[in-house]
Phi, psi and omega in degrees: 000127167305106175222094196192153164331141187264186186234344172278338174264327175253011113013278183278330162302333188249021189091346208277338147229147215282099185104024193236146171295161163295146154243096190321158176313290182310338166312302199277003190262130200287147154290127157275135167251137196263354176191175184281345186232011171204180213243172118204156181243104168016154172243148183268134184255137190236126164256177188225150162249136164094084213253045179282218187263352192247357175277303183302326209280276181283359171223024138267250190321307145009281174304295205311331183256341160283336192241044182301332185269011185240341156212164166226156217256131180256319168201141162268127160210163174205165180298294249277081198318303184312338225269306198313297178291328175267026158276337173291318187288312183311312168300316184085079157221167193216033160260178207265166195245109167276128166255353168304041190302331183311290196289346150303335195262301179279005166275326196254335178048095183259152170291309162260114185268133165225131176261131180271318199312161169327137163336310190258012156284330159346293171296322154341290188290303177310324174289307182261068134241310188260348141326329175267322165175006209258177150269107211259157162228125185239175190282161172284193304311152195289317166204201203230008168213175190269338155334301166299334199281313192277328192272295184299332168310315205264327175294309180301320160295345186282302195287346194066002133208270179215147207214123180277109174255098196303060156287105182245030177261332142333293334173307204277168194298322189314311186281328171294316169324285185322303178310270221315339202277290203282349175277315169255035127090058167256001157225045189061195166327096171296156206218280188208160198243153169246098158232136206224096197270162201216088104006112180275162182276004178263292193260290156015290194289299175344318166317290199273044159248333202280174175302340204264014136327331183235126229282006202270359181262310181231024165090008191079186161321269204349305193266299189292346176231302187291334181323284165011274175302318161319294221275339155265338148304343182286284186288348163255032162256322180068063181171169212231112204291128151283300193222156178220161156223158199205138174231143165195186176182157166259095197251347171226347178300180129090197178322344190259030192260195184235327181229174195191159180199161156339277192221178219248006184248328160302336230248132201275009178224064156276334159295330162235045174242121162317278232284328176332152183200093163299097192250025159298320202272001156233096188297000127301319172279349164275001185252327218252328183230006191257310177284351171239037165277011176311308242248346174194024160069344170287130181265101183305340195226062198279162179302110168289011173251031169271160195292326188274338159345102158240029170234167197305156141237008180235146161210157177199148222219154126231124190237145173246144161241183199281353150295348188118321185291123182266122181243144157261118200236118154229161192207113158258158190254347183219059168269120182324335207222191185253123147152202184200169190207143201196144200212130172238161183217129222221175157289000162208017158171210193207128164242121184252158159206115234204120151279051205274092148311133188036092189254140172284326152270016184266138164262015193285181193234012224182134197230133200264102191255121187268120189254118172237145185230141184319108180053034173242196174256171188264178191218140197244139189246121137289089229247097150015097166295173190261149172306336156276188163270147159077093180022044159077031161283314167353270224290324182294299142000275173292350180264002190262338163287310156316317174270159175275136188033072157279136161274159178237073174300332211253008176054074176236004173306137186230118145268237183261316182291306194315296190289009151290263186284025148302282190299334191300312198278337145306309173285329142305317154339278144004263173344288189341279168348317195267331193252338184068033198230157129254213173213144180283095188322295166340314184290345208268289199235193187252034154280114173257117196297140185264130163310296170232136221289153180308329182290326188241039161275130172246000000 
């Protein structure tokens, strides 16, 4: 009995075959059988690289409690010694903890690697995860430069096998209603999309207190957040982005504050800085990084106005893709309020839509996608919010990894080609900025963008 991710399955996660549902890690592990009248199925072993809030949270504890009958946790690791172990109480598990990765991959031999870790450390783990033998799943962005990009391409054909990148901003219903809307020609031939993401002074800020502050820990906004944003545009153009020209700047975070400190538990104008952020007053950040900054000095509720700050809070993008469609991208960091508002425009109509989170004065129940067809009336869809995290996408997600024979009508499984090109265009973006230029996608790796993408050549 197999009891690992299939090469038929994550296959199907990068496109490679046409017309076909996901078939989950768990789909290829055969029933043992344990009697003439009943089954079971093997459990899948999963190690974890990375013990932040997001390792711990949503592919720790997460797992442990929707999925008991479907993996089970073989080691946790992490640099942070202290990190490890109280990731372990958090998580609710009784495998052994690792500061090691090497001896964690041969002690524990996992089917499956899920990676956590800081951004630009990604390829790392992914290239020796899947060299020692397992099939990975990492957090987006899959990495921060076109090197790394090139280096995880090339370890997956040497090893056979495979890497899953969790975009789970696909996942949520709002955004699939827009596939299925644009999938079935409803506003005809798409020409271009308008899209403008918003950042809050809360979650916005949040960035630039943290390691993705620094653009050499997570590739910048660009990479680390707009990857996202990329990678569903990637998929509701259904075609592969070419070229970017890119503007951006740091106008308010960073060098621009009037005052400033190391972290917000040092800082003597806690009394009158917006930004103060008590993180005594969150009893998880305070168990996962405040009791274990002994052991490596990082500090979660570092000052967003410290000097070292190098990555953008304004950007603005036009990216072409190799089908014709033209997009305007923009992503601000310091907006009163969370959310986006984004319009594609086609040869027989338009779809808008304004996305504002956790609005405080709303009471709906409900996120509103506007359909206008060319010399009709227009039509307004409701969509539920989700139930889950990142507009209910979470939950939707981990069951199509986890449960056996989830479908994927709507092509939201992300490989490698994807989380590629999440990242090219963020990184390219980069480039522009730097050269006043634009930049060739084509040129970053030896991945070549498709007018249309392959899973739907039949």
């Amino acid at each position: 009995m197999k009891n690992q991710m299939s090469r038929r399955s994550f296959l199907a996660a990068s496109g490679a075959i046409a017309g076909t549902t996901w078939l989950n890690p768990l789909s290829e592990v055969k029933a043992e059988t344990v009697s003439s009248q009943s089954k079971t199925l093997k459990k899948l072993k999963v190690s974890l690289i990375g013990t932040g809030s997001r390792g711990c949270g949503m592919w720790g504890s997460d797992l442990v409690k929707e999925y008991p009958d479907s993996i089970e946790f073989a080691g946790l690791c992490d640099k942070n010694q202290g990190r490890v172990e109280t990731g372990k109480r958090l998580i609710g598990v009784s495998c052994p903890v690792y500061t090691d990765f090497e001896k964690m991959m041969q002690e524990t031999r996992p089917d499956v690697l899920i990676v956590t870790t800081m951004d630009a450390t990604h390829h790392e783990f992914i290239i020796r995860g899947m060299e020692s033998g397992a099939d990975v799943i990492t957090e987006k962005p899959m990495t921060t430069d076109e090197k790394k990009i090139q280096a995880i391409l090339d370890a997956e054909k040497k090893t056979g096998k495979k890497c899953r990148v969790t975009f789970n901003y696909r996942y949520s219903p709002h955004r699939a209603k827009i596939w299925e809307l644009l999938n079935a020609g409803e506003v005809g031939e798409l020409t271009s999309v308008d899209f403008h993401w918003y950042l809050d002074t809360s979650h916005g800020a949040d960035y630039f207190r943290r390691w993705h502050r620094l653009v050499e820990c997570g590739g910048s906004l660009w990479v680390h957040k707009a990857s996202h944003h990329f990678d569903l545009l990637n998929w509701w153009i259904d075609s592969d982005p070419e070229s970017v020209y890119a503007l951006g700047g740091l106008n308010f975070y960073g060098k621009n504050g009037k005052h400033r400190a190391e972290n917000c538990r040092s800082c003597p104008h806690t009394g009158t800085c917006n930004f103060y952020f008590d993180i005594m007053k969150n009893s998880y950040y305070k168990q996962l990084y405040v009791d274990n900054e002994s052991y490596d000095g990082y500090l979660r509720d570092g000052c967003v106005f410290r000097n070292d700050v190098n990555i953008f809070d304004k950007m603005a993008a036009t990216i072409r893709y190799a089908n014709g469609v033209q997009v305007s991208y923009s992503l601000t960091a310091y907006s009163p309020y969370e959310g986006y508002r984004i319009a594609f425009n086609g040869t027989k109509g338009r779809i808008d839509a304004w996305v504002q989170e956790s609005h405080p004065a709303s009471d709906a129940s409900y996120d509103e996608i506007v359909l206008f067809k060319n010399f009709s009336r227009r039509e307004y869809i409701q969509i539920p919010f989700g139930t889950s995290g990142h507009g209910g996408g979470d939950k939707l997600l981990k069951d199509q990894i986890f449960l056996p024979d989830t479908p994927d009508p709507f092509k939201q499984c992300a490989g490698t080609r994807d989380g590629a090109f999440a990242c090219l265009v963020g990184i390219a973006a980069r480039q522009s900025i730097a050269s006043g230029k634009p930049v060739d996608i084509a040129n970053l790796t030896t991945l070549n963008p498709q007018a249309v993408k392959e899973y739907r050549r039949v």
